[in-house]
C-alpha positions in Angstrom: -42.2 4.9 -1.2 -38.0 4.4 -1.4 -36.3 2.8 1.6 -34.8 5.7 4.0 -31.1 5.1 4.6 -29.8 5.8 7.4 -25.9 6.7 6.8 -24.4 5.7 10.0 -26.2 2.7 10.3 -25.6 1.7 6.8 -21.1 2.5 7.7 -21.4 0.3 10.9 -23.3 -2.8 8.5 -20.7 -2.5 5.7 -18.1 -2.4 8.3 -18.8 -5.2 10.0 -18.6 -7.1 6.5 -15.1 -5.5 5.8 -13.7 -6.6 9.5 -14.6 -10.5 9.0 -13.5 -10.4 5.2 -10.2 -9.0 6.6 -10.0 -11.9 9.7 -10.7 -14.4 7.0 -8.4 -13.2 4.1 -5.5 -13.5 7.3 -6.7 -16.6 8.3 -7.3 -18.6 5.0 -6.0 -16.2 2.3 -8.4 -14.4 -0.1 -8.7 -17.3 -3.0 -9.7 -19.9 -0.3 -12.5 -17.1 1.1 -16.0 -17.4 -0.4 -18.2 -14.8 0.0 -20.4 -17.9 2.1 -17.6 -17.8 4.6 -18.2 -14.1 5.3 -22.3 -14.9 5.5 -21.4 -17.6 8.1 -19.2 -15.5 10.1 -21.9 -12.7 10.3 -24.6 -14.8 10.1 -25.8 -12.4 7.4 -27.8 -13.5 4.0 -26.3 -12.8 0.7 -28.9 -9.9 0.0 -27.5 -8.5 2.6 -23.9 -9.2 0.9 -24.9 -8.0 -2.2 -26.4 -4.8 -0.6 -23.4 -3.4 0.2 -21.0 -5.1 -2.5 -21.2 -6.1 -5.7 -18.7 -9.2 -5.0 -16.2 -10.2 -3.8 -13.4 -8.9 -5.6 -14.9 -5.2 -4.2 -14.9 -6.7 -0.2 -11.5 -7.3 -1.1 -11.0 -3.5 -3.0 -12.8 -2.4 0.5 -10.1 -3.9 3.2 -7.8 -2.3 1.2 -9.1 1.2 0.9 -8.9 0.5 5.0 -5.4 -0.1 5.0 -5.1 3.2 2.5 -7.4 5.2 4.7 -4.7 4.8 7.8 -2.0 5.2 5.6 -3.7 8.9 4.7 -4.2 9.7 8.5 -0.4 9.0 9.0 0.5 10.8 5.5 -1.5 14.3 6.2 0.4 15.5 9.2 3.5 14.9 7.8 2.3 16.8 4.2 1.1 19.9 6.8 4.4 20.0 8.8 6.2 23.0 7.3 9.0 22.5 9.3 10.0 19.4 7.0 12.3 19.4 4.1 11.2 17.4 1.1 13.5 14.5 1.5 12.6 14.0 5.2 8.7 13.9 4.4 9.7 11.0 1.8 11.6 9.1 4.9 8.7 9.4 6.6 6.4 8.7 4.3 7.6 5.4 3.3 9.4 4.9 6.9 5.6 5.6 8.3 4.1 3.0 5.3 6.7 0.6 6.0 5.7 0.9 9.9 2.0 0.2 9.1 2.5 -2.7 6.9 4.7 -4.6 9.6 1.7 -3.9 12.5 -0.3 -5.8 9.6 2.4 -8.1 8.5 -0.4 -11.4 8.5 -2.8 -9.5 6.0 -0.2 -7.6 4.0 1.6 -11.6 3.4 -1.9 -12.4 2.1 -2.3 -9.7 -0.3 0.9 -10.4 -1.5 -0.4 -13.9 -2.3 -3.1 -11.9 -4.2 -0.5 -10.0 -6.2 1.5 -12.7 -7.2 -0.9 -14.9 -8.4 -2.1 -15.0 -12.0 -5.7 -16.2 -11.6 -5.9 -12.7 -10.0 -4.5 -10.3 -12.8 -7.6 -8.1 -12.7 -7.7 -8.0 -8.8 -4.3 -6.6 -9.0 -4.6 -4.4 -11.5 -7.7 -2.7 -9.7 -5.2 -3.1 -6.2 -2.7 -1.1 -8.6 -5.3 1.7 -9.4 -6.1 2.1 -5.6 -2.9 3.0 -4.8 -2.3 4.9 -7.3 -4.5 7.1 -7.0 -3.4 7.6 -3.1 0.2 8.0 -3.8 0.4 10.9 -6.9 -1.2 13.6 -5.3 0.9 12.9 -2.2 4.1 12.3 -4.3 3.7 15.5 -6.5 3.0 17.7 -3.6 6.2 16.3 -1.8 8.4 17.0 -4.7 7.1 20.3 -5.8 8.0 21.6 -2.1 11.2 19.9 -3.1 11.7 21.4 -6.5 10.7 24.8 -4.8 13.2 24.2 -1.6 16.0 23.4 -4.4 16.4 19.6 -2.6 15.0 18.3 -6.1 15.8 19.7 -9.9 12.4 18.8 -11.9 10.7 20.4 -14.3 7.4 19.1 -13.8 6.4 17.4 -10.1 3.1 15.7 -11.1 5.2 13.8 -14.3 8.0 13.1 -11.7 5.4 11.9 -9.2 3.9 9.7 -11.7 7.8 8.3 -12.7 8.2 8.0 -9.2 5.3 5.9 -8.3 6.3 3.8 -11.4 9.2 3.4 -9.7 7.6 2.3 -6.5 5.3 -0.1 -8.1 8.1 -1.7 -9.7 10.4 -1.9 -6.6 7.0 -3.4 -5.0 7.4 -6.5 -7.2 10.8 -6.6 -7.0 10.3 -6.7 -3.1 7.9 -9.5 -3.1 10.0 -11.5 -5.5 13.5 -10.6 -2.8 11.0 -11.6 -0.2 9.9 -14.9 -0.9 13.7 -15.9 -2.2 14.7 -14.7 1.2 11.9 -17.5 2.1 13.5 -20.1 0.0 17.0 -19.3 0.9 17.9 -18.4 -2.3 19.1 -14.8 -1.8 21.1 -13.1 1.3 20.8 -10.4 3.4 23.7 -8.4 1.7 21.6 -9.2 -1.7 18.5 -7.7 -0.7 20.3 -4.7 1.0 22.4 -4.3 -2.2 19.1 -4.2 -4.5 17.0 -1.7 -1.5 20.3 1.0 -2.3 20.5 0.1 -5.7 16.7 1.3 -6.5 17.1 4.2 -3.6 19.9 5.9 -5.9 17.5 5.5 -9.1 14.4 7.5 -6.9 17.6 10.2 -6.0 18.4 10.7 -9.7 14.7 11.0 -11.0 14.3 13.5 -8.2 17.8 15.2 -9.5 18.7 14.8 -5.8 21.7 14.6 -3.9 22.9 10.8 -4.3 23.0 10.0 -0.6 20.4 12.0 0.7 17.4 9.9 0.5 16.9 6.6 2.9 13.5 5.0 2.2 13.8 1.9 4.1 15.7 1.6 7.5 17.9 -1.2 8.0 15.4 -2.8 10.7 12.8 -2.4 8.3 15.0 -4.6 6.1 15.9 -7.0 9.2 11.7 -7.1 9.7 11.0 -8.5 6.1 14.2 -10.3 4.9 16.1 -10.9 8.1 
């Protein structure tokens, strides 16, 4: 006779492996976490590991789907406000994204280790995927409001999502790389600030908007990350 499940129980289990894989990955960074580290902290076996995950490149795919999963419950109400022009949902999108990343500066530094390193080109790819998947459907129904509104001139807002997030993706790296120059001492303040308006005025004219009228990141989230 099969094994009843019992959903909520089964949540609160998995959980509890995702909340110590997450306090480890801050503590020691995900290539230095085994998958015995998280038994030991839970005092779990690895049957019961392998019952909710198939390794741990997936634990690691799970604290991120977290991170995404409070990134939609900030995202929705500002996709339902009607009151909101196009470009001011974008602000506040990535104002709002921004704003969650710094209350998790510790683990977002440590996925950034993830990213950059090339033992870990398939983690990132499948990191890549997640939020991908997150961000079009949010982007395209931002800039067809914006197309509609006449604050954007495209022709078709799913295409000009996916340029967009293409976009995003690559101003991602080029943040990680300004970031740990700014660590080195290699770059200034005025750099970094120059670059941020530089790729700002390339999301403006693949949006056919106004040049001027977007600002994705605020200057104190610039003095947060490369002050």
């Amino acid at each position: 006779m099969p094994r009843t499940v019992n959903p909520a129980a089964y949540t609160v289990k998995r959980e509890a492996f995702v909340d110590a894989a997450q306090r480890l990955i801050q503590a020691k960074g995900y290539e230095e976490m085994s998958v015995q580290d998280v038994l030991d902290e839970l005092e779990a076996s690895r049957g019961a590991f392998y019952h909710y995950f198939e390794s741990k490149e997936n634990l690691l795919e799970a604290v991120l789907a977290r991170f995404i999963d409070g990134a939609s419950a900030l995202v929705n109400p500002i996709l339902a406000d009607h009151t909101l022009s196009a470009p001011r949902k974008l602000e506040m999108i990535f104002g709002g994204i921004a704003e969650l990343k710094g209350e998790r500066k510790d683990l977002v530094l440590r996925i950034m280790e993830v990213w950059t390193s090339d033992a870990n080109a398939i983690v990132r790819e499948k990191l890549r995927r997640t939020s991908t998947s997150f961000l079009i459907p949010v982007l395209a129904q931002v800039v067809a409001q914006g197309t509609r509104d006449g604050d954007f001139a495209t022709r078709d807002p799913e295409e000009t999502a996916a340029v967009l997030l293409s976009l995003m993706l690559g101003f991602q790296e080029k943040a990680v790389e300004m970031f740990l120059a700014r660590q080195a001492g290699t770059v200034t303040f005025d750099s970094v600030q120059q670059s941020v308006d530089a790729w700002t005025r390339a999301y403006e004219r693949v949006l056919g908007a106004k040049e001027g009228s977007l600002t994705l990141t605020d200057e104190r989230t610039l003095h947060f990350w490369f002050g």
